[in-house]
Each structure stands twice: as C-alpha cells, then as structure tokens.
N, C-alpha and C positions, 0 to 999 in steps of 0.2 A: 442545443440542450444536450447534458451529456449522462441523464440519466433515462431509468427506465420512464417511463409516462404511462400514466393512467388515462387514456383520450373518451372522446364519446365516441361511439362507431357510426352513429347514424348522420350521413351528413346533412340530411331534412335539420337533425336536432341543432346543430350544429350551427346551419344560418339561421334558425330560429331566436340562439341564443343571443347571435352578433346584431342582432335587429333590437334588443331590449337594453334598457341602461338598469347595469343591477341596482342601482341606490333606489332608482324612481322604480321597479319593478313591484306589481301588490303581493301580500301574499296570497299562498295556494289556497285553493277552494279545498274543504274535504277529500280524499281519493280512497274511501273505504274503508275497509277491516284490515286491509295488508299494504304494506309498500314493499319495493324494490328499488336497489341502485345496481346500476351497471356501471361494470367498468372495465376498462380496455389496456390492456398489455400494450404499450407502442413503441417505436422505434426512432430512435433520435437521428439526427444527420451527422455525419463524420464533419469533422474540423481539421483543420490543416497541421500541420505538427512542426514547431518553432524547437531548434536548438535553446538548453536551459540547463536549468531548471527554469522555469519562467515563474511568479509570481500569481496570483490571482488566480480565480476558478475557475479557467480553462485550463492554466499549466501548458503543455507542451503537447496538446492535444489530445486527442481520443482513441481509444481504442478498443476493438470487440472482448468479451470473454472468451474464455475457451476452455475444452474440457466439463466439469461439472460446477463452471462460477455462473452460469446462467440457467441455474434450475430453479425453478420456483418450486415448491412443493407444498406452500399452503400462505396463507394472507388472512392478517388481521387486520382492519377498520375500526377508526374508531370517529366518532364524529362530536364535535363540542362548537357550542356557540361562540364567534369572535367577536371579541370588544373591540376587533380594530388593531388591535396588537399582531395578529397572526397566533402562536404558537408559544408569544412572549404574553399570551392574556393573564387574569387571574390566575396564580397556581390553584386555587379552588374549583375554577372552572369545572364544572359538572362535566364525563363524557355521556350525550344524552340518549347516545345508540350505539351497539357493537354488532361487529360481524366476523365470521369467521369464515374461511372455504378450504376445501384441500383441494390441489390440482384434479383429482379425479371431474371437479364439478366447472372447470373451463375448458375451455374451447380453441381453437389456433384458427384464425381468420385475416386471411391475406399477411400472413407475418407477426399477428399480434394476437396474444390471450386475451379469451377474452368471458369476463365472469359477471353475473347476474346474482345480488347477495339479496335475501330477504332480511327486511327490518323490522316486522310486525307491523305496531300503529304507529312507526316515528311520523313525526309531518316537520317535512325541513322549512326553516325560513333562509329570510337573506341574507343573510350575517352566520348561516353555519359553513364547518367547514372539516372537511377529511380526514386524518392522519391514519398512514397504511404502517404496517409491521410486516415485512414477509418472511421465513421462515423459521420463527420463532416459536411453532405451534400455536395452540388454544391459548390465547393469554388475556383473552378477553375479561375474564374473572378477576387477574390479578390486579387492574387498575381500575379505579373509578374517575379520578381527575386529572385534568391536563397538567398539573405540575407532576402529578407519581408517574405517569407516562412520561416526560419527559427529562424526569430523573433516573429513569429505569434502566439499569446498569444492561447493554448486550451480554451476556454471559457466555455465551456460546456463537462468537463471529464466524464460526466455521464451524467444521466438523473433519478433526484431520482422520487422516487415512495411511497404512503401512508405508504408499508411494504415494509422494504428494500429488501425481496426476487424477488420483481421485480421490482426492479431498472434495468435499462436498459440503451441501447445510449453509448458504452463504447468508448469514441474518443479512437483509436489507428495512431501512424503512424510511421513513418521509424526508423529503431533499432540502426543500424550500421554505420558508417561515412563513410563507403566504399572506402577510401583510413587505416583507420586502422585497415583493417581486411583483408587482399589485396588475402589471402588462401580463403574467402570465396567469391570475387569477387564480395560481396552484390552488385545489383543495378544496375550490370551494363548490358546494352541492347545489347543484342547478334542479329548477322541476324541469321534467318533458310535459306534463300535460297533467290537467286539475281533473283528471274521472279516476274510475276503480284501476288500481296498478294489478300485473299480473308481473308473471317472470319474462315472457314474452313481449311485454308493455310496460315495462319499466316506470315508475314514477317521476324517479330523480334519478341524475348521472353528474361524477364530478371525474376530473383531471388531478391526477398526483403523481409524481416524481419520486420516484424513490433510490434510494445509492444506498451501496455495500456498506457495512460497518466496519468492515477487515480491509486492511492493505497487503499489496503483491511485491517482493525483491525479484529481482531476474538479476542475471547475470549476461551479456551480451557479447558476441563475438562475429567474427566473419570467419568463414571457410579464406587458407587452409590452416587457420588456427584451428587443429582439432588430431588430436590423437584419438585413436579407438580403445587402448586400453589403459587410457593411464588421466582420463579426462579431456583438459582443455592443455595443447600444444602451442607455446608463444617464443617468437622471436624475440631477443631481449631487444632495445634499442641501441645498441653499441655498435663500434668496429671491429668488437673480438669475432661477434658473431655466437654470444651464448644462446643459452635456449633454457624453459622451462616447463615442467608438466602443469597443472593448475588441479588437485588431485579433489582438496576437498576447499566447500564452502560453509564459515557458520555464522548463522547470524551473533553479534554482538549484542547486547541489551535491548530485547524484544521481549517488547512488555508484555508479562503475566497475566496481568489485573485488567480487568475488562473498561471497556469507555465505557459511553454511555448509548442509548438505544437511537440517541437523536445525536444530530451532531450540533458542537456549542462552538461560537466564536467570540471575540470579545469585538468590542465597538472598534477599537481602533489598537494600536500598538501604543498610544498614553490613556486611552478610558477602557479598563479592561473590565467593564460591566460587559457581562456574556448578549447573544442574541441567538437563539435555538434555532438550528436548520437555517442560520445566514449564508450568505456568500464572502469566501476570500475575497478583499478587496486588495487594489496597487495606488499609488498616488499617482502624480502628474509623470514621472519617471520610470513608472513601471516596477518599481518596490514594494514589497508585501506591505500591505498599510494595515491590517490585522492579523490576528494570530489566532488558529485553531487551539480549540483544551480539551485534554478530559481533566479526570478526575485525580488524577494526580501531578497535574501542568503546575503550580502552583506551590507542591512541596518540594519541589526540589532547588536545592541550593546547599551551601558549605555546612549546614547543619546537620543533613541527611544523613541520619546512622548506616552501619554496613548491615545492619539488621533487615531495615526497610528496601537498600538496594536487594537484598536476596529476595527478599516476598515477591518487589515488582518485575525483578527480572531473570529469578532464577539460575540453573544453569548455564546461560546465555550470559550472565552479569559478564563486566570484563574481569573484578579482581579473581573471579571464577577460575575463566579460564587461564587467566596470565599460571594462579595457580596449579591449574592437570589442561598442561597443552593438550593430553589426549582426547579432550572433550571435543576438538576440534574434529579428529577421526570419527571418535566413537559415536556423535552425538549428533555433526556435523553433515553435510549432504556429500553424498560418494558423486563426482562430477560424472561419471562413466554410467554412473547406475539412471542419471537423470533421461529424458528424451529432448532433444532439443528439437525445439520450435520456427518457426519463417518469422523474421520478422514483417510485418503488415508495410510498415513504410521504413525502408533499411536506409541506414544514415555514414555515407561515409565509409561505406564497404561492411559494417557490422549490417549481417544478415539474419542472423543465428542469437537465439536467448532459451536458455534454461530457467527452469523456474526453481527459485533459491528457498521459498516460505513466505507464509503469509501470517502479516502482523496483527497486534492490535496496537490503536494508536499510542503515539509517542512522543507528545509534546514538551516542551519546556521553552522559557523566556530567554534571548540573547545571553544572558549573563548566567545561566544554567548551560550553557555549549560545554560541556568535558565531557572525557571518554568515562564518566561513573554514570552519564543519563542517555550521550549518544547514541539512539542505534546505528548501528554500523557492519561488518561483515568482518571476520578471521578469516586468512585465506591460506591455506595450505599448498605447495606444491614443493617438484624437489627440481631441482637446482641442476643444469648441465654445463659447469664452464667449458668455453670453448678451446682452452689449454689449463693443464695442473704442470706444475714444475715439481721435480723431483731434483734439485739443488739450488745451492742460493746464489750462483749466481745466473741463473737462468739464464741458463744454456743445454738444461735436459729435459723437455718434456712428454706429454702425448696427448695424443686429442683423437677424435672421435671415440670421446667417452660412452659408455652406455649409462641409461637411464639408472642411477641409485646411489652414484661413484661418490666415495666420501669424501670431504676436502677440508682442508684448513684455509680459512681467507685472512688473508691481511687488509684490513680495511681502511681506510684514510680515516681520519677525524672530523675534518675538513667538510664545508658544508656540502660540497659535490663530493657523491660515496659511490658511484653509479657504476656500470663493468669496467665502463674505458679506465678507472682510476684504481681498481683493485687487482689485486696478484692472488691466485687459486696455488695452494703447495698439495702436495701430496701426503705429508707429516708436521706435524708441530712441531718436531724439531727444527726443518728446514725452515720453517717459516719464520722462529723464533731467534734460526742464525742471518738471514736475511737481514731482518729489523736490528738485528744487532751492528750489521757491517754498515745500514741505514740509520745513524743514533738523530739525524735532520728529521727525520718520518714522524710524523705523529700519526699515529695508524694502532689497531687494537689487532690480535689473531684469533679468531671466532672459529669452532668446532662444526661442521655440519655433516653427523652421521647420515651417510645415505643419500646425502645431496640435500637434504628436509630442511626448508626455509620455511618463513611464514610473512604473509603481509597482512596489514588491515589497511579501512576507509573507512571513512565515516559518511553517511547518509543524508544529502542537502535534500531540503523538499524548494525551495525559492531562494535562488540568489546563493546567500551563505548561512540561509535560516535553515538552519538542521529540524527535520523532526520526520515523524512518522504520521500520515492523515488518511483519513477512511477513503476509502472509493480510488484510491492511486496505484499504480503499478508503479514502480522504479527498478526503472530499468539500469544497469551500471554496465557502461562499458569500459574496458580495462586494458592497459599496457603498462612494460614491465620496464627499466631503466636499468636494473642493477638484482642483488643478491638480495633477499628479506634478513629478517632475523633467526635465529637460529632459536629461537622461541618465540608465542605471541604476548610480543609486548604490549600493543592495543595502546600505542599514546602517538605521536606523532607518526605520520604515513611515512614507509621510507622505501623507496627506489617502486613507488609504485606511478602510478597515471589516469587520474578515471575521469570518465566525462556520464552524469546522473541525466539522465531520459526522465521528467515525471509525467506520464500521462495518466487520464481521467478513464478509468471503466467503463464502457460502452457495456450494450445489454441487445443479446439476438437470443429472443424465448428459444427453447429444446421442440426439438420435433414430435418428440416421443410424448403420450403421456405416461406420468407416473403413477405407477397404481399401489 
C-alpha cells in the first residue's frame, strides 16, 4: 500500500475484528450519551522501483516525502452509510457524522499519529463507512452528502512558499472507493465494544488511506553533472566534446484550476463512466486499461478557445511562453537557487534531483496529446560549443570557450541535427559565406546571444499516456545530444534525451507537533 493508512492501534482489537464476518456481524447494543472513533496514522511498506513509466497504481514504485509534504496539520471525517457502492453510493447519501481535529490533539506512536475523534450520539452500523480530508481545515459545514463531498473541487493542493522547499499545506484525502478494494475493507467503521465509549475506550475504529491531491516534477541528475554557479553542468553526447549549463527550469501547462477533493477514474479506456477513489488499472500486457480525470479531462480537444487555455494554464500555457521566452527566467526555477536532493534508490548513476514544482492534476484523452494541454517543462541553459570558427573554411578557430560566448550555428535540416552534424561560427557573416561555398547543405543559420538555447519535454505518466495525476512524483532525468532552440518553441523535442521515473508518495508523519 502506498498511501498514508488510518490502522487500529490496538492489536486485542484487531484479532477481534479478524475473528467476525462483517455481513453475519449483529448490530451494537447502545454505548451511551458519547462515542468515539480512533484512528491511526500508519505506515506502508516500500515497493521496489521498476524502470517506466509503468502503468497501473504502483507505477514505478514508492517513495518517502520530504521536507513539509508530510505534515498533517488537521483532518476531516466524514462517515455515510454504504449501499455497497463504496464511495460511488447515492450522491444523496446523507453524511451521518463529522469530525474535525487539528494536530495539536494527536499523538506519534511507534511511527504513527495517532487521534481519538468524538462523535456525540453517532451509533455505527455495518454497512458505514469513513471518508478522511486532511488538510483542508474545518470543512465539516460545508458538505452534508456523499455526492457534494465528492464533487468538492481541492482548491488549495498546496500552499506554495517563496522557496519551494517549504511549500507546505499538502490537501490529502480518501484513497480507496471501499467497495473496490473489499480485501482491504478501507473505510469502513468497526465497533470495539457495546458499553459506554470514552476517549480512552474508544467505541468504534476504522482504517483509511488517504493520497496527496497535488503532484511533484524533479529534475534528476548524477554527480559530476553539476556546476555550482550556473546550475546543472552536462556533457553534450557528441565527439566535439560540447558542454552545457542547464540554468533554468519552467513547468509548461500546469494546470490552474483545481481537481477534485477525491480522486475520479473512468471504468476503463472504452466505458469512461467515472469510479471515485478507484485504482489505475493495466491489461494482460501491462498497459494502462483506465484513465484518471478531473474536471477538465474531457474539454479538451481542437475546439478549445485560447481563452479557456489561458484560465487553465495560465502563464505556464505554451503559446505563453513561445510568446515572452523571458517567462522562462523570470517566472521559471533558478537551478542554482534549488537544493538538491539523494536520490532514495538512484538508477543508472542519476543520484541527484531537485525539485522542479508541484502540480494540480493534468489529464486528457490520447487524442488530446498536444503541446496546447501537455504538461511539460521549458528548459533554459546556455550552450558551450566545443570549437567556433572564425572562417569559412575552417581552418580558424578556438575553443575552450567560456561560459556565455555567442555563436552563430549552421544547422542541418536533416532529421539528425545533433553536435556531431553542426558547425558553431563566430559571425553570420561567416556562416552565411560557409553555406554559400556549401549550395548541397540544406542547413538554416540560427543566432544564439550568450550561448542561450532552450529545450522542452513533455511529461508521460504510463507508457506514452501523457498527463499529470495526484499522489506522483515525476521524476525526469535528462541528456543533451545537440544545441536547443534559440527560443522555446514547446512543439516537438529537439536534441534533447529523457527517461520519466513516476513514482507513488510514500508518507513518514513529522516528529514535531505543530502548534
């Protein structure tokens, strides 16, 4: 399991529970003027980590939070009677009890939070069952039925901060649909025992799962890819022996507009009737056999005003930036400024990942893949060829350039554009007499003041299903082939290399309380 968990702590309670069959179970005798439900913060087991993107609701394995992505700072309960559905009941469904706590009022026990909610006079039966909200505040007010709960837009997946290492505020809430997982029983409200409840003696205790609403970009590298003051330092792949800085990073269309508080899948990739808090599935072959949505997975297509791309994505959109490359600088992550990270299980020499921003999700249908709904990343660095010519017929050059040196490239046409195939001049003159004495070349001459290139990628979550989904890290590690564009063009990738890590949010509670 690769979220947080709600467990019972007691383990009396626990084989009590395993000893009864919930169908045939009676219901509770009276237990007083007050009840109680505890519940328990716990911790899941690591899972192994599969080269991918992989498909289905492991992905490519798990991994801890870090920083402030595992702070709890308060939790909402909400409990409603199940038809049997899980989560997909009546949208009318009544919620027949809430609760609210802030961290101040739990506890850390062997590794896990762990909290005691009062309920008044609720008296659970067999067929109730749980939904947690965590760091959303008091929202107990604002819904009364399982369908406005589970239409309930997250508005707030986060809570950014000047530096993103302390971003904070991670909304989480219920993982599982609880009728599609029926082995794990997510959610649903067990009694401990039919006398009077107290805090200390709890009534009832249920198990619940809860995952991040926001997603995580990283950037990923190995040492000695790594400049100290200019970002990330990479060998080009060629013979010349270039080299490039990696200065800034921006995310490309990271959606605005909030998902939803639960998470929605559709049945399959041909029945796209939703199933709330389902699991990604794969087929026999290990292909995504459904598709995650929000709330705007569905409008996108060739119809899409440039109006509507602005609301969802902002300064981030691509005809954005193609328009003020500066937004890439200005707006963009300074790579120098970031801290970089260990990686937990390093793959292939990438040891090293910075963390890029964190999303809200990003879906759309195979035939919605373009760079107007992609998210993806702008990537800024500047350019060190490993020789400029200063005549055409190269025979004058110099090399051991410093970092900024402006150049003229002559570029092939030709579908290999990569260093080994390009000529670096020193002036557009020369380069333009070059091509001349070459009229065979099909080749363009491109400006790059200061050596300032730019690349993108675009962002796979399985396979070559592009999207953005709650609870994932993606991780991108990257190698260089050739020179970028001399602007970001944000359409097809060029002289770039990446291989997308997506793993699952792991959850280790804070030590500290928050007061």
């Amino acid at each position: 399991m690769k979220f947080i968990r709600f467990a019972i702590l007691s383990l009396m309670s626990l084989l009590a529970w395993s000893c009864s069959d919930r169908g045939d179970a009676p219901e509770p005798a009276p237990v007083g003027d007050a009840s109680f439900l505890r519940l328990t913060l716990a911790v899941a087991d690591h899972s192994h980590s599969r080269v991918g993107p992989a498909a289905g609701e492991d992905g490519d394995g798990r991994e801890d939070g870090v920083n402030k992505e595992n702070d709890i700072e308060n939790i909402a309960v909400f409990i409603y009677d199940d038809s049997g559905a899980g989560l997909d009941s009546d949208a009318d469904t009544p919620l027949i009890a809430k609760a609210y706590a802030t961290r101040s009022s739990m506890t850390q026990e062997n590794g896990s939070l762990v909290c005691t909610l009062p309920l008044g006079e609720y008296r659970a039966t067999n067929n109730h069952r749980a939904v947690v909200v965590a760091n959303a505040g008091d929202i107990t007010a604002d819904v009364n039925t399982l369908g406005e709960l589970r239409t309930r837009p997250a508005t707030d997946a986060w809570t950014p901060a000047p530096a993103i290492a302390a971003t904070s505020g991670f909304l989480m809430a219920s993982a599982y649909n609880g009728a599609a997982r029926p082995a794990d029983d997510d959610g649903h409200v067990r009694m401990l025992h039919d006398g009077e409840g107290s805090a200390k003696n709890p009534n009832f205790a249920t198990s619940v799962s809860i995952e991040r609403a926001a997603a995580r970009i990283d950037i990923m590298y190995g040492y000695p890819d790594m400049e100290a003051t200019s970002g990330l330092f990479y060998r080009v792949k060629s013979a010349q022996g270039s080299t490039l800085f990696l200065t800034h990073a921006m995310p490309v269309n990271l959606m605005q507009e909030p998902s939803y508080t639960l998470k929605h899948v559709t049945m399959s990739t041909t029945n796209l009737g939703l199933l709330v808090c389902g699991d990604e599935t794969t087929d026999a072959d290990g292909n995504a056999a459904n598709y995650t949505v929000e709330p705007t997975t569905f409008a996108k297509g060739d119809d899409t005003g440039a109006a509507t791309l602005s609301q969802w994505y902002g300064n981030t959109a691509a005809a954005y930036i193609r328009s003020k490359p500066a937004t890439v600088v200005n707006e963009g992550v300074a790579l120098a400024s970031v801290p970089d990270m260990t990686v937990p299980q390093p793959v292939d020499g990438y040891n090293k990942y910075r963390i890029i921003a964190y999303a809200n999700e990003n879906t759309m249908l195979p035939e919605a893949h373009d760079s107007r709904f992609i998210t993806g990343l702008a990537l800024r660095a500047i350019y060190r060829p490993a020789k400029i010519y200063r005549d055409a017929e190269l025979t004058d050059s110099f090399q051991g350039l410093v970092e900024g040196s402006t150049f003229w490239l002559l570029r092939p046409t030709a579908q290999t554009m990569g260093d080994d195939y390009c000529l670096y001049f020193a002036s557009e003159a020369v380069a333009l007499e070059y091509q001349k004495k070459h009229p065979e070349l099909i080749a363009t001459v491109e400006h790059f003041p200061g050596g300032v290139c730019y690349y993108n990628l675009w962002i796979r979550h399985a396979g070559d299903l592009c999207a953005i989904v709650r609870n994932n890290i993606y991780r991108v590690a990257l190698s260089f082939t050739g020179p970028g564009h001399p602007t970001p063009e944000l359409t097809e990738p060029l002289n770039i290399e990446s291989r997308i890590f997506v793993r699952r949010w792991n959850f280790r509670p804070q030590s500290e309380i928050l007061m």
